[in-house]
C-alpha positions as CSV (number, residue, x, y, z in Angstrom):
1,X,0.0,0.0,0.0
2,X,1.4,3.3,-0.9
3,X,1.6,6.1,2.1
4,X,1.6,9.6,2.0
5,X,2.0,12.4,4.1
6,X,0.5,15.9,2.7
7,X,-0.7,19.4,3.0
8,X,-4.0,19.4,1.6
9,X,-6.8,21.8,1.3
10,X,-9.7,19.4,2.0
11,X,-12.4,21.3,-0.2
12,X,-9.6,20.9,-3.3
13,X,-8.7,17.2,-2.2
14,X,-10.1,14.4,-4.4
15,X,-10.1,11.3,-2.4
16,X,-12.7,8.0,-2.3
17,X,-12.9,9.2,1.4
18,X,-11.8,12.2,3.9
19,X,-11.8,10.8,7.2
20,X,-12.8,13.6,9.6
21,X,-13.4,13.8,13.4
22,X,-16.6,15.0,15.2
23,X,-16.4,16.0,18.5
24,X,-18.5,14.9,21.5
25,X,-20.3,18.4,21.2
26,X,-21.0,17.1,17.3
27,X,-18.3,20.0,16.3
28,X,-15.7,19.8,13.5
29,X,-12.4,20.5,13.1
30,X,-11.3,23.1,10.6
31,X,-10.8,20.6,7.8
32,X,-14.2,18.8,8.3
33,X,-16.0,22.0,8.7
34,X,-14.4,23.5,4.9
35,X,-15.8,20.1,3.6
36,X,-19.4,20.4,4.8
37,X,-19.1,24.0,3.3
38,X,-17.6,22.7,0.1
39,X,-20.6,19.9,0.1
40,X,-23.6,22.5,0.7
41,X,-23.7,21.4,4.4
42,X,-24.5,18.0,4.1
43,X,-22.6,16.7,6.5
44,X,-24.0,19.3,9.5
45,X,-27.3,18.2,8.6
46,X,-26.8,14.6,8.7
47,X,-24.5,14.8,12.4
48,X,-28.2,17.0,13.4
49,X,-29.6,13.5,13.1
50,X,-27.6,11.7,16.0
51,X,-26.9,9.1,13.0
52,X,-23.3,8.7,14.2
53,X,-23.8,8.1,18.2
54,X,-22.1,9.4,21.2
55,X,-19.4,6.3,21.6
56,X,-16.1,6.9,20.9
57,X,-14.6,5.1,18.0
58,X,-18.2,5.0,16.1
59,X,-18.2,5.4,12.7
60,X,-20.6,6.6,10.2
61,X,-19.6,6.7,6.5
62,X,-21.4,9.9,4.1
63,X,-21.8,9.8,0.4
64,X,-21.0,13.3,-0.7
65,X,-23.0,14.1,-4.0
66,X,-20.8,18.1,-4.0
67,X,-17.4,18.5,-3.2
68,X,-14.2,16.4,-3.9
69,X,-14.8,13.7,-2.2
70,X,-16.8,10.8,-2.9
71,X,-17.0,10.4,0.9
72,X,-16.7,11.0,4.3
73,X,-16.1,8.8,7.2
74,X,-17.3,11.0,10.2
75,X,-15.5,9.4,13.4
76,X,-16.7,10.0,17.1
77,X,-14.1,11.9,19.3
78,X,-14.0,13.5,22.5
79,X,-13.6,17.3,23.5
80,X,-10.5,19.0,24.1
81,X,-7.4,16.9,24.0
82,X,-7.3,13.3,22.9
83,X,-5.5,10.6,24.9
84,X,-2.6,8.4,23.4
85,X,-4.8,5.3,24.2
86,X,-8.5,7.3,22.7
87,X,-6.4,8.2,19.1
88,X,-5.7,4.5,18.9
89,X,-8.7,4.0,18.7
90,X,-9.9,6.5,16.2
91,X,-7.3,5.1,14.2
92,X,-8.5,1.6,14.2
93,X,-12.4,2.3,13.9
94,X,-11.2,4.6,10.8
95,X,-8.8,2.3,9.3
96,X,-11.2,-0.7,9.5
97,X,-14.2,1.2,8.1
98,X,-12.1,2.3,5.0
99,X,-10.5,-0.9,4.1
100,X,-13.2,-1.9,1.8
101,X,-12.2,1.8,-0.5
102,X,-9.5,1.9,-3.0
103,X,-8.0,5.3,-1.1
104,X,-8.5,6.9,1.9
105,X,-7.2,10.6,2.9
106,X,-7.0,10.9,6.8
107,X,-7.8,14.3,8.9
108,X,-7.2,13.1,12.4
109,X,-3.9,14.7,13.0
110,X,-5.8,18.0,13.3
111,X,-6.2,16.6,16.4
112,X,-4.4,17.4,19.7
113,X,-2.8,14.3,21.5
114,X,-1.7,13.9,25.1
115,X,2.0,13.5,25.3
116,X,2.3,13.2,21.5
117,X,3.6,14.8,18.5
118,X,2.8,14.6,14.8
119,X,5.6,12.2,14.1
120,X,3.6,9.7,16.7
121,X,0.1,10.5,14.6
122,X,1.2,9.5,11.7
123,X,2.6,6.6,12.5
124,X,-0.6,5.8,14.2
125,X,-2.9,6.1,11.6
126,X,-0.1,4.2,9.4
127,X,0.3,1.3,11.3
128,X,-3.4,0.9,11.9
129,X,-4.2,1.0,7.9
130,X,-1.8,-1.2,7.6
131,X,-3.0,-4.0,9.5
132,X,-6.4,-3.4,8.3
133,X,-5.8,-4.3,5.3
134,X,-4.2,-7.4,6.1
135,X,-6.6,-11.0,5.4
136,X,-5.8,-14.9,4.8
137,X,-6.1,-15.4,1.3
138,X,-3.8,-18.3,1.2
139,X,-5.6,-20.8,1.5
140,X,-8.7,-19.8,0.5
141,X,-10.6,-20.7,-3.1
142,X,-12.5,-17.8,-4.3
143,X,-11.3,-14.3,-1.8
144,X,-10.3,-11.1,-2.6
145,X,-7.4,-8.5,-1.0
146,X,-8.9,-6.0,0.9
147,X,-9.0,-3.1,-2.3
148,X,-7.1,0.0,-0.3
149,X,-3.6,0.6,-2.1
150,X,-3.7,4.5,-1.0
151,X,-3.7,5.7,2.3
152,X,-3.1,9.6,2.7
153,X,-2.3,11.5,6.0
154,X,-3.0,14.7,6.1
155,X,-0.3,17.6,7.9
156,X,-1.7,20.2,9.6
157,X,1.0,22.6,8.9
158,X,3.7,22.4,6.0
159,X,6.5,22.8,8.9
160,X,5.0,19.0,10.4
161,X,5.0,17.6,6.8
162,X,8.6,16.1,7.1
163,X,7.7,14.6,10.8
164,X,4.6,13.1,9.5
165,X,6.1,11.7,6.6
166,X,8.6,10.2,9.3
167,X,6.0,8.8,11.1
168,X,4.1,7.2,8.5
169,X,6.9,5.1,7.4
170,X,7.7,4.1,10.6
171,X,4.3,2.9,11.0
172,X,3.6,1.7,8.1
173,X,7.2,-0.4,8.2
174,X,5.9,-2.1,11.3
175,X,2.4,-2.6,10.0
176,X,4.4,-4.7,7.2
177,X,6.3,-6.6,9.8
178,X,3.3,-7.3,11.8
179,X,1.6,-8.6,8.8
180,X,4.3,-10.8,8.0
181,X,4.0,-12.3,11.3
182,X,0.4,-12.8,11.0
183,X,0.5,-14.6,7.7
184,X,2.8,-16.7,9.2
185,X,1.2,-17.6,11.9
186,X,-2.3,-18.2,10.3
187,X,-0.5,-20.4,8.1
188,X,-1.3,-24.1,8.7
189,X,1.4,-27.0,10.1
190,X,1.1,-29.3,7.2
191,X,2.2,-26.0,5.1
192,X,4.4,-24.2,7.2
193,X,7.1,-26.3,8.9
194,X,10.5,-25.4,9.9
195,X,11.9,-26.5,6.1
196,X,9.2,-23.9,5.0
197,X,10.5,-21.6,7.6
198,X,14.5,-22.2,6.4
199,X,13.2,-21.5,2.9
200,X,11.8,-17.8,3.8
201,X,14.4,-16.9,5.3
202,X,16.8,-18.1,2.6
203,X,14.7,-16.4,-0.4
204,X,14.8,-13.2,2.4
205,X,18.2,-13.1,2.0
206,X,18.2,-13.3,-2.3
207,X,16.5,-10.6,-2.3
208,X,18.5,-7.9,0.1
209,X,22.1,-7.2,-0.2
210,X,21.7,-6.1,3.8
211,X,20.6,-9.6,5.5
212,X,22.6,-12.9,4.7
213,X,21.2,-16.2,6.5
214,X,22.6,-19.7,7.6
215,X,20.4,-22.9,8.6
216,X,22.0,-24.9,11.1
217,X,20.5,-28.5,10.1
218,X,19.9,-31.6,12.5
219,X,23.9,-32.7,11.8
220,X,25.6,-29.3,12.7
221,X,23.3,-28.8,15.8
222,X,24.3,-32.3,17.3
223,X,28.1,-31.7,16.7
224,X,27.5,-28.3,18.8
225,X,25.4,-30.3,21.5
226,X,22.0,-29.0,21.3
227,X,20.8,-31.9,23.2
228,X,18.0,-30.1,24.2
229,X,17.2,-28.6,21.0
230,X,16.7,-31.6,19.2
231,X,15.3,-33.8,22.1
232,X,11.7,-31.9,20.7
233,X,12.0,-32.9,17.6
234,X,12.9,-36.6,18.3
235,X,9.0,-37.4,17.6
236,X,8.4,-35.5,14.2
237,X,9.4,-36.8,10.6
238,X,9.8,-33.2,9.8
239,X,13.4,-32.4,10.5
240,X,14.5,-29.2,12.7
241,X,16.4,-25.9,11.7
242,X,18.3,-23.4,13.8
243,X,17.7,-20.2,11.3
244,X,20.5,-16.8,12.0
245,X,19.3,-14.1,9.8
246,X,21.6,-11.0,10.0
247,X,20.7,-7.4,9.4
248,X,23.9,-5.3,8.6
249,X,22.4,-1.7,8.6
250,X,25.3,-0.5,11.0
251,X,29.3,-0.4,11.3
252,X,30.5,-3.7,11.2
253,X,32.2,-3.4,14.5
254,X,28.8,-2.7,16.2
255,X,27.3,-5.3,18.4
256,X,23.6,-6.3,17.5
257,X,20.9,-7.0,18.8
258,X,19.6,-10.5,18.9
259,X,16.5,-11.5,19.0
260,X,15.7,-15.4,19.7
261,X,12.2,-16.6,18.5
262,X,10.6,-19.7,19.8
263,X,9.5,-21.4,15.8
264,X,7.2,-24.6,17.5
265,X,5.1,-24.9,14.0
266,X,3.0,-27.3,15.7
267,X,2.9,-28.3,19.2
268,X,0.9,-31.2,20.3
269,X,2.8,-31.7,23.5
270,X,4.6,-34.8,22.3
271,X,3.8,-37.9,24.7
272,X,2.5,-35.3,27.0
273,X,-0.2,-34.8,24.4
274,X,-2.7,-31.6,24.7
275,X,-6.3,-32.3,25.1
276,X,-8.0,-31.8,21.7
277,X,-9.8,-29.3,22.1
278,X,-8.6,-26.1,20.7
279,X,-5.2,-28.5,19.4
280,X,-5.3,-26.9,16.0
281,X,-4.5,-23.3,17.2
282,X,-0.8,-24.9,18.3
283,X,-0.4,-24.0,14.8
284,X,0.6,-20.9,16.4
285,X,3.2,-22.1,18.6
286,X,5.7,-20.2,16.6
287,X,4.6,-16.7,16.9
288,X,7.8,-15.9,18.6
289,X,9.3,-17.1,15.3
290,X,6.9,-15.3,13.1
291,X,7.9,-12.2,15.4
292,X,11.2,-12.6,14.6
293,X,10.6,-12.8,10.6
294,X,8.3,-9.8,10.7
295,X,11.1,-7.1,12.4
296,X,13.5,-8.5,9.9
297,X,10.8,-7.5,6.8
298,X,10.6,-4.4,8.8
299,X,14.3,-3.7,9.2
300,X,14.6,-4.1,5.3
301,X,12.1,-1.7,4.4
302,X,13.1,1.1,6.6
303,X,17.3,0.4,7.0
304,X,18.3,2.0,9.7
305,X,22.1,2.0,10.8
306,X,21.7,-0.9,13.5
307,X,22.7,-4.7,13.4
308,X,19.9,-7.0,14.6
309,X,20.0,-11.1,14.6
310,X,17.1,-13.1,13.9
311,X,17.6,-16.3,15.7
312,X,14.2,-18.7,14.9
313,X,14.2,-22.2,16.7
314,X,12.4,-24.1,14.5
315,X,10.9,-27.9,15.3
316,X,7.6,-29.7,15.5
317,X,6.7,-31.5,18.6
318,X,5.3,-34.3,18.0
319,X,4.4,-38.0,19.5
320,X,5.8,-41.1,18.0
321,X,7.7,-44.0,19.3
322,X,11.0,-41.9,18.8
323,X,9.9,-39.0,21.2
324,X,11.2,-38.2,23.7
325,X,9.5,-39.2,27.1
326,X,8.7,-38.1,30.9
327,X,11.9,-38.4,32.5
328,X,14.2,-38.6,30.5
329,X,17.6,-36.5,30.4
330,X,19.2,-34.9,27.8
331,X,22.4,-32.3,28.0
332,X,22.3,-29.1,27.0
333,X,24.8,-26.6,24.7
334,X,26.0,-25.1,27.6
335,X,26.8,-28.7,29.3
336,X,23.8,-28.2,31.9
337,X,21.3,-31.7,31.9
338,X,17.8,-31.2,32.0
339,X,15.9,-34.0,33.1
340,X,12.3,-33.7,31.0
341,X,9.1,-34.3,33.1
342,X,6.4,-32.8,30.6
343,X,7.5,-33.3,27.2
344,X,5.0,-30.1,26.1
345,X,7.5,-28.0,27.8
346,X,9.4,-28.0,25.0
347,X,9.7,-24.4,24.4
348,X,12.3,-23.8,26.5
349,X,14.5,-26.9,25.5
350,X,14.3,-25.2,22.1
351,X,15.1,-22.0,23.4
352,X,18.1,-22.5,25.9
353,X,20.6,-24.1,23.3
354,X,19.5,-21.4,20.9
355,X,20.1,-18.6,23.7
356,X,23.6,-20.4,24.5
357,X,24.2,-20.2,20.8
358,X,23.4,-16.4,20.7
359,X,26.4,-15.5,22.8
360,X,28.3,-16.4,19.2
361,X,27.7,-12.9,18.2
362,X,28.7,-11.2,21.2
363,X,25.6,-9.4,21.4
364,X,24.6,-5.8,23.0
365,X,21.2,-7.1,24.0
366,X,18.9,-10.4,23.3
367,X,15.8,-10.5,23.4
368,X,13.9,-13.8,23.1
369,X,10.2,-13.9,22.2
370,X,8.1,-17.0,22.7
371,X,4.3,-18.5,23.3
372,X,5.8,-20.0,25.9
373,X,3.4,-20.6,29.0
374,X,-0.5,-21.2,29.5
375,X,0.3,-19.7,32.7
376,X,1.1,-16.3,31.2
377,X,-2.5,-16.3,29.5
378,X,-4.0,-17.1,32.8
379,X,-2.0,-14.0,34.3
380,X,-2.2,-11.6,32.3
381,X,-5.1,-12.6,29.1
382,X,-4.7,-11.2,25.6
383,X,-3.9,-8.0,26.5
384,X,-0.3,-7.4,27.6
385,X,2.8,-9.4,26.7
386,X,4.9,-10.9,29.8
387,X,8.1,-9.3,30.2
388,X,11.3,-10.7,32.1
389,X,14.4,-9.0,32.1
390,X,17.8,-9.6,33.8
391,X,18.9,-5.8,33.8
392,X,16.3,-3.3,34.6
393,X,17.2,-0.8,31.8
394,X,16.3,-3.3,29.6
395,X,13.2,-3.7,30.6
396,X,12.3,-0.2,30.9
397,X,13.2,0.6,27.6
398,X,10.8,-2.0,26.5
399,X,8.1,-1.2,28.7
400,X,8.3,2.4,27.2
401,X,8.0,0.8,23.8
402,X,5.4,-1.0,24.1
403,X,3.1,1.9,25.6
404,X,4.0,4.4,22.6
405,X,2.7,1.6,20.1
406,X,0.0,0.3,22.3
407,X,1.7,-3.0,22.0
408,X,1.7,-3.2,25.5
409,X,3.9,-5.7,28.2
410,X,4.0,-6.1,31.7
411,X,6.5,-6.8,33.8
412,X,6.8,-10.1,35.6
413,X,9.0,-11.2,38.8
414,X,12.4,-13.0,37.7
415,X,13.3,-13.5,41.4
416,X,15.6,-16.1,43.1
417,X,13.3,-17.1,45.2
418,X,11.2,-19.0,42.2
419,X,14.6,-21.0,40.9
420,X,14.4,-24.1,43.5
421,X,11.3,-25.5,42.3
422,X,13.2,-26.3,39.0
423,X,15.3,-28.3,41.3
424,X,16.1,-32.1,40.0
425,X,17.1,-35.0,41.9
426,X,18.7,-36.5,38.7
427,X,19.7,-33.8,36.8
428,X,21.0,-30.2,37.1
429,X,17.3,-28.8,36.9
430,X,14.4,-30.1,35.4
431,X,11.9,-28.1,32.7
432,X,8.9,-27.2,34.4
433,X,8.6,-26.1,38.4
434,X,5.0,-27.2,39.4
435,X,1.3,-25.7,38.8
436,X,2.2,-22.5,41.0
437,X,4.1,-19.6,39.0
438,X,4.3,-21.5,35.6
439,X,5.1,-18.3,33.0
440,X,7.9,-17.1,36.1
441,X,9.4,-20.6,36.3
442,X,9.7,-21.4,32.9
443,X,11.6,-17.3,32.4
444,X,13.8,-18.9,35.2
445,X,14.3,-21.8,33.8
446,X,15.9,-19.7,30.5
447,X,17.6,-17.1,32.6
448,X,20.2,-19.8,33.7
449,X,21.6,-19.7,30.1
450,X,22.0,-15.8,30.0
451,X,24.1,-15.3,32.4
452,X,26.9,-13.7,29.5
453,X,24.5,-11.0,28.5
454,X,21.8,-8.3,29.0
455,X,18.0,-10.0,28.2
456,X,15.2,-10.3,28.1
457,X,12.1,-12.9,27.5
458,X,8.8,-12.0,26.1
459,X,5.8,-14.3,26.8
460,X,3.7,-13.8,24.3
461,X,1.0,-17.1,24.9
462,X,-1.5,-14.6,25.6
463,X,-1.2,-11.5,22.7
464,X,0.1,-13.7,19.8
465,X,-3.1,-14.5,19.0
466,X,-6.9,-14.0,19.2
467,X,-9.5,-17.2,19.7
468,X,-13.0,-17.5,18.8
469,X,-14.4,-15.8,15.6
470,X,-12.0,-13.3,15.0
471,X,-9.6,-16.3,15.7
472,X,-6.0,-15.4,13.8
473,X,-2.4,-14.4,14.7
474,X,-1.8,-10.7,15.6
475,X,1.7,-9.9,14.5
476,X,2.7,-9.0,18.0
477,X,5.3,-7.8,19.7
478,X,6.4,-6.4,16.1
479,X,5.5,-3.3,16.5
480,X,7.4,-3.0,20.2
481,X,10.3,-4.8,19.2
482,X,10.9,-1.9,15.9
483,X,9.9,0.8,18.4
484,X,12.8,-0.7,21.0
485,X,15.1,-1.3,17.6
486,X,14.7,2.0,16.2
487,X,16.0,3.6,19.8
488,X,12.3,6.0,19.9
């Protein structure tokens, strides 16, 4: 979709739709009141109705017979100034109602936001077009794209034109990451499996000078000793991949950041099997992977000056009479045995010899990103993303991320006190540490192979995806891992 920022004269601006703001007092804005004047005062007559209602975020779309627009999307504000958290919504309700147009020419920035600038407006309204547009036509027989290719955002003033411009392809960048993530994840398991995984990534590379990528196959991961690594994917006929993608936007003496993304394409808990219910939505179990894919699309389409590594653990748990079972013991990268008593805790087995791994690059920061725990779901819902974080500055700067995008995390205990329950008799620890504290055991469980570096663990069980009939992946934390990258 092409984005634009611009100066326009609303009564002069031929558009399929200006999108304009009403206030709770039914008042427009200076651009939406020169429209109603350029339309005869259609619009004034119509909001005399109470057609549009008094919630915030409700939409009511106008055919304009005068004037240059063929419409006008008239969106429910408040009085006075807006909050961050209100203006995310405006931006959704807007974006979604327009999606169905071939363009759509966006007014909201003439209004004032708490705490915010223009820059952060347009990247807003970007970002929420963006994922608007997205929808699963993959697999489907006879569906159509959602038809907008044009999405303008209007600056107020021509001194803001550069900083909106900046904004929009900030947002618009993580809308394509977050999008990238989702298709991923929607994807089924019978179509994308780590091989199909390995294959992105490679064809990723073909096409930008800037990212080069290795695939670490089953025989190179045994001679480094990913015991644990591969004890998950014991069960499955489809073999596992360790995938390093490397952005090189910055000096080559800079250290990058890595980011490490849990790639479980499906996950039926091995011999612990899950019930069935709800079994086919483990097709998401690699959202951390699809995370991962969607900042590197992201990265390639703005290029900033930073080095990033995209580390995707990729395997299918599966059952068979080569799986791996309750009790057994398997050693680690790093040397450390882990003695396995729920095989569908296999997220972290994947993970730890893949965070031992990531010391390789002597990184400035990693951050891992994983649907790791039930437990996190039960703590915190859909809502927020778990955080853990073995330097506070770390998490901070990610905490702050997530509430300019609205991709919002929380910030969960990583205290000693929680490491003896993963105590073994048999082993050095053991992968899972009882009912009590599950999404804060398992982060303990992976901060005993980051002891050589600053990170950070994102449970995403809970915001990776929605259930029930808007059921689909959601392309987060994309959009708070750029905001971290990009240093905002």
């Amino acid at each position: 979709m092409q984005f634009t920022a611009k100066v326009s004269d609303i009564s002069k601006q031929r558009s399929a739709c200006a999108i304009i703001a009403v206030d709770a007092k039914i008042r427009l804005g200076t651009s939406g009141a020169a429209l109603d004047k350029a339309c005869g005062g259609t619009i004034g007559k119509l909001l005399k109705r109470g057609d549009l209602g008094s919630k915030l975020g409700a939409t009511l779309m106008v055919s304009l017979l005068d004037g240059p627009a063929e419409r006008a999307l008239l969106v429910r504000a408040n009085d006075g100034v807006v909050s961050q958290a209100d203006f995310r919504k405006l931006a959704k309700a807007s974006a979604e109602a327009v999606k169905g147009l071939k363009d759509a020419t966006s007014y909201l920035t003439e209004l004032e936001v708490t705490g915010a600038d223009s820059a952060w407006q347009g990247q807003q309204l970007a970002l929420a077009a963006g994922l608007a547009t997205y929808k699963f036509t993959r697999c489907l027989s006879d569906a159509k794209a959602n038809p907008l290719k044009k999405f303008t955002v209007h600056a107020a003033e021509r001194k803001k034109l550069k900083a909106v411009q900046k904004g929009i392809e900030i947002g618009a960048a993580q809308a394509t990451g977050s999008n990238t993530a989702r298709e991923l994840g929607n994807l089924p398991g019978n179509i994308c499996t780590p091989s199909y995984l390995a294959s992105e990534a490679r064809d990723l590379a073909k096409k930008h000078t800037k990212l080069t990528t290795t695939i670490l196959d089953e025989k190179k991961m045994k001679s480094l000793g990913m015991g644990a690594f591969l004890s998950v994917a014991k069960g499955s006929d489809e073999p596992p991949a360790l995938i390093a993608m490397q952005y090189k936007g910055g000096k080559a003496g800079d250290k990058p950041v890595v980011l490490v993304g849990k790639g479980i394409t499906f996950d039926s808990g091995g011999i612990s099997i899950k019930p069935g219910q709800s079994m086919d939505e483990m097709k998401y179990d690699m959202g951390g992977a699809a995370s991962v894919f969607g900042v590197m699309h992201a990265l390639l389409e703005l290029q900033p000056a930073i080095n990033v590594v995209g580390l995707v653990a990729a395997a299918e748990n599966m059952p068979s009479g080569r799986a791996s079972k309750p009790g057994d013991i398997v050693t680690s990268m790093s040397g450390k045995t882990i003695e396995i008593l729920n095989t569908d805790a296999e997220g972290r087995l994947v993970l730890c010899d893949t965070l031992t791994y990531a010391a390789k690059y002597k990184p400035k920061t990693v951050i891992d990103i994983a649907t790791l725990t039930g437990a996190c779901v039960i703590a915190l819902g859909n809502h927020a993303t778990g955080l853990y974080a073995n330097k506070q500055g770390l998490a901070d700067k990610l905490l702050a991320a997530g509430e300019r995008t609205g991709d919002r995390a929380w910030q969960m205990p990583l205290w000693d006190e929680y490491q003896p329950m993963l105590d073994s008799n048999f082993a050095d620890m053991q992968n899972i540490g009882g009912r009590e504290a599950g999404s804060v055991t398992a982060a303990c469980f992976l901060s005993r192979f980051t002891k050589d570096y600053t990170w950070a663990h994102l449970d995403i069980a809970g915001s990776a995806w929605n259930s029930g009939a808007n059921k689909g992946a959601t392309g987060r934390p994309v959009p708070l891992l750029m905001e971290y990258l990009l240093g905002k």
